[in-house]
C-alpha positions as CSV (number, residue, x, y, z in Angstrom):
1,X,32.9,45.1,42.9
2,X,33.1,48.2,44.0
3,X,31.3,50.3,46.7
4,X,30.8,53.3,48.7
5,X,29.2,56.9,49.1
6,X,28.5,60.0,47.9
7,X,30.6,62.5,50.3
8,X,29.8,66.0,51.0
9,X,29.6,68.5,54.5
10,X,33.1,68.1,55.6
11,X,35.9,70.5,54.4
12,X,38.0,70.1,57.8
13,X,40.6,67.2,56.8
14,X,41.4,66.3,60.2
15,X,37.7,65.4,60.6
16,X,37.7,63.4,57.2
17,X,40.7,61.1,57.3
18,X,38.8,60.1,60.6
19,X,35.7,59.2,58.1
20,X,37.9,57.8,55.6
21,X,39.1,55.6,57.6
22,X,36.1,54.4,59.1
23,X,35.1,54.4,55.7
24,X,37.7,51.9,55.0
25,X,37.4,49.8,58.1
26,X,33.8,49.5,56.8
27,X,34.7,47.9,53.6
28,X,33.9,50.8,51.3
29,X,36.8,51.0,48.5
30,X,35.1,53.7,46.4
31,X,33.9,57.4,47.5
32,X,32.3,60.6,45.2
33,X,33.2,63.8,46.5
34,X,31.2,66.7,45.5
35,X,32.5,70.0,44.5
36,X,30.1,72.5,44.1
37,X,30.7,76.2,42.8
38,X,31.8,76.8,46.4
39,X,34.0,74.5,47.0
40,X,36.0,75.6,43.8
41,X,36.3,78.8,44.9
42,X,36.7,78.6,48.6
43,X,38.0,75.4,49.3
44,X,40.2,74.2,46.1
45,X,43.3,73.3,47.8
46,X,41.0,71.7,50.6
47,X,39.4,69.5,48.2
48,X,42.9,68.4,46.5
49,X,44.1,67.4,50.1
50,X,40.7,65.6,50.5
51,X,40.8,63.3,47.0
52,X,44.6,62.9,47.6
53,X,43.7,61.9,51.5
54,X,41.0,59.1,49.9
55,X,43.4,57.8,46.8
56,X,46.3,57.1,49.7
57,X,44.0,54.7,51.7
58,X,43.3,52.7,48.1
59,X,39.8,54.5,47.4
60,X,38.4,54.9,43.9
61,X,37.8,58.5,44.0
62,X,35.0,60.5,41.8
63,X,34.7,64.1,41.4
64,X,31.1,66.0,40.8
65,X,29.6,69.3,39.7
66,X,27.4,69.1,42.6
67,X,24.8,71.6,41.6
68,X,27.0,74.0,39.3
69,X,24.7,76.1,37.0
70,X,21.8,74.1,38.7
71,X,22.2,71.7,35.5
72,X,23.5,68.9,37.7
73,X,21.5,67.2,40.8
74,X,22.9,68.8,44.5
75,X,21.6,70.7,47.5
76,X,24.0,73.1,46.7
77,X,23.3,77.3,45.1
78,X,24.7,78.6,42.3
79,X,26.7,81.7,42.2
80,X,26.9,81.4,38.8
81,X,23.4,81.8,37.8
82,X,23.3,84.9,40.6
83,X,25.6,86.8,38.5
84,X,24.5,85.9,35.3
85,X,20.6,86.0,35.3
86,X,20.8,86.0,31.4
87,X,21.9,83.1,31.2
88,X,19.4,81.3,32.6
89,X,17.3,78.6,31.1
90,X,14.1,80.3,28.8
91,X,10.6,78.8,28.8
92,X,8.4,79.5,26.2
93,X,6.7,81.6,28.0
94,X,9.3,84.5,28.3
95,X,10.1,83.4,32.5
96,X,14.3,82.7,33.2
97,X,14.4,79.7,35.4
98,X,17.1,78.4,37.9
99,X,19.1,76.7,35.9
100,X,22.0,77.7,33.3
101,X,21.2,77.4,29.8
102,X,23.8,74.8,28.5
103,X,24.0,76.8,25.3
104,X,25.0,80.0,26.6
105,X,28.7,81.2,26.0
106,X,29.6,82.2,29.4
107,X,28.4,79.3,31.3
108,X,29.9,76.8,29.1
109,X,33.1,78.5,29.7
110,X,32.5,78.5,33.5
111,X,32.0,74.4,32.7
112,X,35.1,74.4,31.0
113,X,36.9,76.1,34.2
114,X,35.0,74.2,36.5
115,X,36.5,70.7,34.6
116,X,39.4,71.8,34.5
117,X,39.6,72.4,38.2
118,X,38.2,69.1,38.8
119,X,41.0,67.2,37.0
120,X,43.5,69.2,38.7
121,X,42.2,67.9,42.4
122,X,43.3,64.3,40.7
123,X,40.6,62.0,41.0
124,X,40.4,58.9,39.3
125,X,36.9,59.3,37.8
126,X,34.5,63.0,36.9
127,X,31.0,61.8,37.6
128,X,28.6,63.9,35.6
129,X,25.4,63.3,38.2
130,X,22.2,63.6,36.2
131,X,22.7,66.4,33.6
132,X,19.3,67.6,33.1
133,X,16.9,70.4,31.3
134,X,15.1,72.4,33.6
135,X,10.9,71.2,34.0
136,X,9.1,74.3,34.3
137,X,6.3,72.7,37.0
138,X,9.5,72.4,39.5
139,X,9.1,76.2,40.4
140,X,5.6,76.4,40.8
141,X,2.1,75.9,39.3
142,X,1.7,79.3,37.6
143,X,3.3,77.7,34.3
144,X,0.7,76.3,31.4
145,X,1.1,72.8,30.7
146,X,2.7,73.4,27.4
147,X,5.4,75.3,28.7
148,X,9.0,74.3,28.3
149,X,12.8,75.4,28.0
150,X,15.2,76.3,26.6
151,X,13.8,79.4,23.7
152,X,16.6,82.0,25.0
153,X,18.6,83.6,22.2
154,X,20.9,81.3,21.8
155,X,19.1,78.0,21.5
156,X,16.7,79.7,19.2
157,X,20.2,81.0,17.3
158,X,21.7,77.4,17.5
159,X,18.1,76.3,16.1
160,X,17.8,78.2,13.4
161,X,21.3,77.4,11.9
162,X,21.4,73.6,12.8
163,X,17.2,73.9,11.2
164,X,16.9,76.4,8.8
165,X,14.2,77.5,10.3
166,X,12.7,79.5,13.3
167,X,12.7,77.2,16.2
168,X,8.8,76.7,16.9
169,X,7.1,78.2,19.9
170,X,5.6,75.0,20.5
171,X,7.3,72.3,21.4
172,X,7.3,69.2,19.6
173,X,9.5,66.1,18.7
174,X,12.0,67.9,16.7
175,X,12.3,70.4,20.0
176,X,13.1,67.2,22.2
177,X,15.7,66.3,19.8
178,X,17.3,69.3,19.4
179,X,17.4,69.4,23.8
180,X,18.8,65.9,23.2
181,X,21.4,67.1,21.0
182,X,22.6,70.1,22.8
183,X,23.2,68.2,25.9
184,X,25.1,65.4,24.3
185,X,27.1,67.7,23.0
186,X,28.0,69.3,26.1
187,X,28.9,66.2,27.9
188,X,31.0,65.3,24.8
189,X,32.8,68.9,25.3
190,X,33.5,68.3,29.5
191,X,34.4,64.6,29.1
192,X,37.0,65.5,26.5
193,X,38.7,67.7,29.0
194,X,38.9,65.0,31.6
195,X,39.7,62.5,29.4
196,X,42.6,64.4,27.7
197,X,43.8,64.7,31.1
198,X,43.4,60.8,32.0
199,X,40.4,60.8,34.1
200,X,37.5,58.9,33.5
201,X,34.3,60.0,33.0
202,X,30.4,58.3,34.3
203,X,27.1,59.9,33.4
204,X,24.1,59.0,36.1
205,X,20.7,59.5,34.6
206,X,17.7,59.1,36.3
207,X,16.1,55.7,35.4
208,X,13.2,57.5,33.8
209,X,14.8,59.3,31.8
210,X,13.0,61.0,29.2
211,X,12.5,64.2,26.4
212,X,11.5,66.7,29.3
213,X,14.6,65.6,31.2
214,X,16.5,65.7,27.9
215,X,18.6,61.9,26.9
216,X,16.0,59.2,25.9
217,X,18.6,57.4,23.6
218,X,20.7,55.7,26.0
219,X,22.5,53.7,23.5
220,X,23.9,57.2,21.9
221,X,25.1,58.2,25.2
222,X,26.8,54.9,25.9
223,X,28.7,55.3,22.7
224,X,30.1,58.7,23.0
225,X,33.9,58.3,22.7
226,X,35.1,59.4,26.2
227,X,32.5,57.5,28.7
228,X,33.8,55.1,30.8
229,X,30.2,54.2,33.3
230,X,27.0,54.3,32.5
231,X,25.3,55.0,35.8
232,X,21.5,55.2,37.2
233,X,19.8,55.9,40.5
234,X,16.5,53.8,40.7
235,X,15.2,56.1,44.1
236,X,12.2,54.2,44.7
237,X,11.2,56.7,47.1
238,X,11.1,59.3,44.6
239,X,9.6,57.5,41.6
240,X,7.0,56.0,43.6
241,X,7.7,52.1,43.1
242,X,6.1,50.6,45.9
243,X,7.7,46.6,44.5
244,X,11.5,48.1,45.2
245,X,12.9,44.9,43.9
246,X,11.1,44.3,40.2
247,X,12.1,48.4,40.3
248,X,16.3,48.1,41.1
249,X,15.7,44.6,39.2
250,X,14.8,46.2,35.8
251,X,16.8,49.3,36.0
252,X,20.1,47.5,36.8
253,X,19.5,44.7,33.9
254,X,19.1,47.7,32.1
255,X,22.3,49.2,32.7
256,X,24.7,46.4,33.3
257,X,23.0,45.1,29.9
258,X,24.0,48.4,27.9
259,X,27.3,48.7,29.5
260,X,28.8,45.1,28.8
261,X,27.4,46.4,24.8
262,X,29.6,49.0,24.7
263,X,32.3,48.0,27.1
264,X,31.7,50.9,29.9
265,X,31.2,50.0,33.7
266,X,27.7,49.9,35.2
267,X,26.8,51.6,38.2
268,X,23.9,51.6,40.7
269,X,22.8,53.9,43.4
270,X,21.1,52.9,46.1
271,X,18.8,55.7,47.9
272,X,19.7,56.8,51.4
273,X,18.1,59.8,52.2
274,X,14.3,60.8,52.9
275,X,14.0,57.6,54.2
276,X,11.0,56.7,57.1
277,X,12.2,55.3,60.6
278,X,10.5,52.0,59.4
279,X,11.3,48.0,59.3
280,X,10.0,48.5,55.5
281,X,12.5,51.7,55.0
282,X,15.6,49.2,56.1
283,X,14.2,46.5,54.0
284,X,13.9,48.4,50.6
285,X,17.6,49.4,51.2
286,X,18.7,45.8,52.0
287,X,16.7,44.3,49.2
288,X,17.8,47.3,46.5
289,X,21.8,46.6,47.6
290,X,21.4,43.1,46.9
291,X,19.2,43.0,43.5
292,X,21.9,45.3,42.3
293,X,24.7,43.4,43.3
294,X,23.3,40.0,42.3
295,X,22.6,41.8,39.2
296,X,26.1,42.0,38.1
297,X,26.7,45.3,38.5
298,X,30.2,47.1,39.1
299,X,29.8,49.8,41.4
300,X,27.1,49.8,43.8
301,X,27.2,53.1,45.8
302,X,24.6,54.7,48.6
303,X,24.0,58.5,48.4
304,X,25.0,59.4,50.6
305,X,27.1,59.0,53.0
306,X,25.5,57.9,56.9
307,X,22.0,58.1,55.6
308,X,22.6,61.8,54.4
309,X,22.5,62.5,57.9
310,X,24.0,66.0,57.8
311,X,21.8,67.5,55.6
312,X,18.9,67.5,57.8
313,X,16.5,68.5,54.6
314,X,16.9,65.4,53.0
315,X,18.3,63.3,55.9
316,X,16.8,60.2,56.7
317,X,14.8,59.6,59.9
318,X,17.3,57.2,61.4
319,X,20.5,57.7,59.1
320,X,22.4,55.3,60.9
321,X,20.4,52.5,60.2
322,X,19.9,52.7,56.9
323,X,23.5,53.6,56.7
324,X,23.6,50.1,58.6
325,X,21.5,48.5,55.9
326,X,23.7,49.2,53.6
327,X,27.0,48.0,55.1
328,X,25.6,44.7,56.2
329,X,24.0,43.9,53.0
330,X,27.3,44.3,51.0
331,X,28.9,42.7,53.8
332,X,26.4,39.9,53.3
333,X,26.5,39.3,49.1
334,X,29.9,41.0,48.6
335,X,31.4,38.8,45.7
């Protein structure tokens, strides 16, 4: 079984082979480094050090888009969506919102460079973390209820040719599947590219995953030809489960269930930021970890890293202990 963290804030390598190797002295044997838009331009050589650092000391290392376009989940910005305004996510409404369309010619070749980047730092695994349509009630309450992306030119263009017809200003269920389709279809397009190159690719969708957030057909993703992990991340403190255990319980049968189908690797995330300086806060993560583990499932990682402890925004209230949660639970039901 395999576990570890989600790995971000450090770019000095001196600083993280001292991590690492507490990482390893912990009993972690798997770590996702992100690489955000930043990182690729600024720091590429850095990163390649950093993955090449983690695979010498027998890690499992995963590479994400943290936050490129602002299609993928991150605390990161987007330079590409500052240069590129047009390409922007559409509502209905008329309103460009922070996120790239995946439709758009120019950002799906910035995907294509970013991938290809990626594979070159040599990680083991690309981990596409929560591909997603952008919700127009994320950026404020001046949107109507009805309003929804993507209508720019080119979805309506894609639309009209895969339809033979104009793509409706209302949304409705032949809308969702058309989102549905598009962003498939991109995933199929970036996992080729790593898996030409030998990498394997996991997809993490949030466990309620539905038509607003754009894959409600599981079983299609699971069956694409180049995924290798199906992955989720059952945040009780974001989806408001207050009975954490029936939560993790159901997501990860879920999961582990679809993945022995089609023969991928399952994957569970357990949450370790926003967290309250709480006995119940500790518990949740201690009884998440184990229902995941006893729950068969392959990879059961934290995000992130010491309780997300240096990004103070989301960082948990005492990042240490729930970072200690963690590492005693595994230590506790490790296989």
């Amino acid at each position: 079984m395999e576990f570890g963290a989600s790995y971000f804030g450090v770019r000095d390598v001196r600083h993280v082979r001292d991590d690492l190797d507490r990482f390893d002295d912990e009993g972690l044997n798997a770590i996702v480094h992100t690489f955000s838009e930043r990182d690729e331009t600024f720091y590429e050589d850095t990163m390649a050090e950093i993955v090449a650092e983690s695979s010498d000391r027998g890690f499992r290392t995963y590479v994400n888009p943290w936050a490129v376009g602002k299609v993928f989940g991150g605390e990161a910005f987007s330079e590409f969506l500052a240069k590129h305004p047009d390409a922007r996510q559409q509502t209905v409404t008329g309103e460009r919102q922070h996120g790239a369309c995946l439709n758009d010619p120019a950002f799906r070749s910035r995907l294509r460079e970013w991938t290809e980047s990626a594979v070159d730092l040599g990680p083991d695994v690309l981990f596409w973390d929560e591909p997603h349509w952008i919700i127009p009630e994320w950026f404020g309450d001046s949107h109507p209820e009805d309003d929804w992306v993507c209508r720019c030119e080119h979805c309506q263009k894609r639309y009209e040719e895969e339809h033979g017809e104009l793509m409706p200003v209302c949304e409705n269920e032949t809308v969702q599947q058309f989102r549905e389709d598009c962003l498939i279809e991109f995933l199929a397009e970036m996992m080729a590219i790593g898996a030409a190159a030998g990498v394997d690719n996991a997809v993490c969708l949030v466990p309620h995953s539905d038509a607003d957030h754009g894959i409600t057909d599981w079983d299609r993703l699971a069956n694409m030809d180049d995924i290798d992990m199906l992955s989720t991340d059952p945040y009780w403190g974001i989806s408001g489960d207050e009975d954490v255990e029936e939560f993790v319980a159901d997501t990860t049968d879920h999961v582990v269930s679809l993945a022995d189908e089609y023969g991928l690797e399952s994957q569970i995330w357990i949450q370790g930021f926003g967290l309250d300086d709480e006995p119940e806060a500790y518990d949740n993560v201690r009884t998440a970890t184990r229902v995941a583990i006893e729950g068969a499932a392959d990879s059961v990682l934290m995000w992130g890293w010491d309780g997300c402890r240096v990004i103070s925004e989301i960082a948990s209230e005492n990042p240490d202990a729930v970072w200690q949660a963690y590492l005693d639970t595994i230590e506790e039901h490790r296989p």
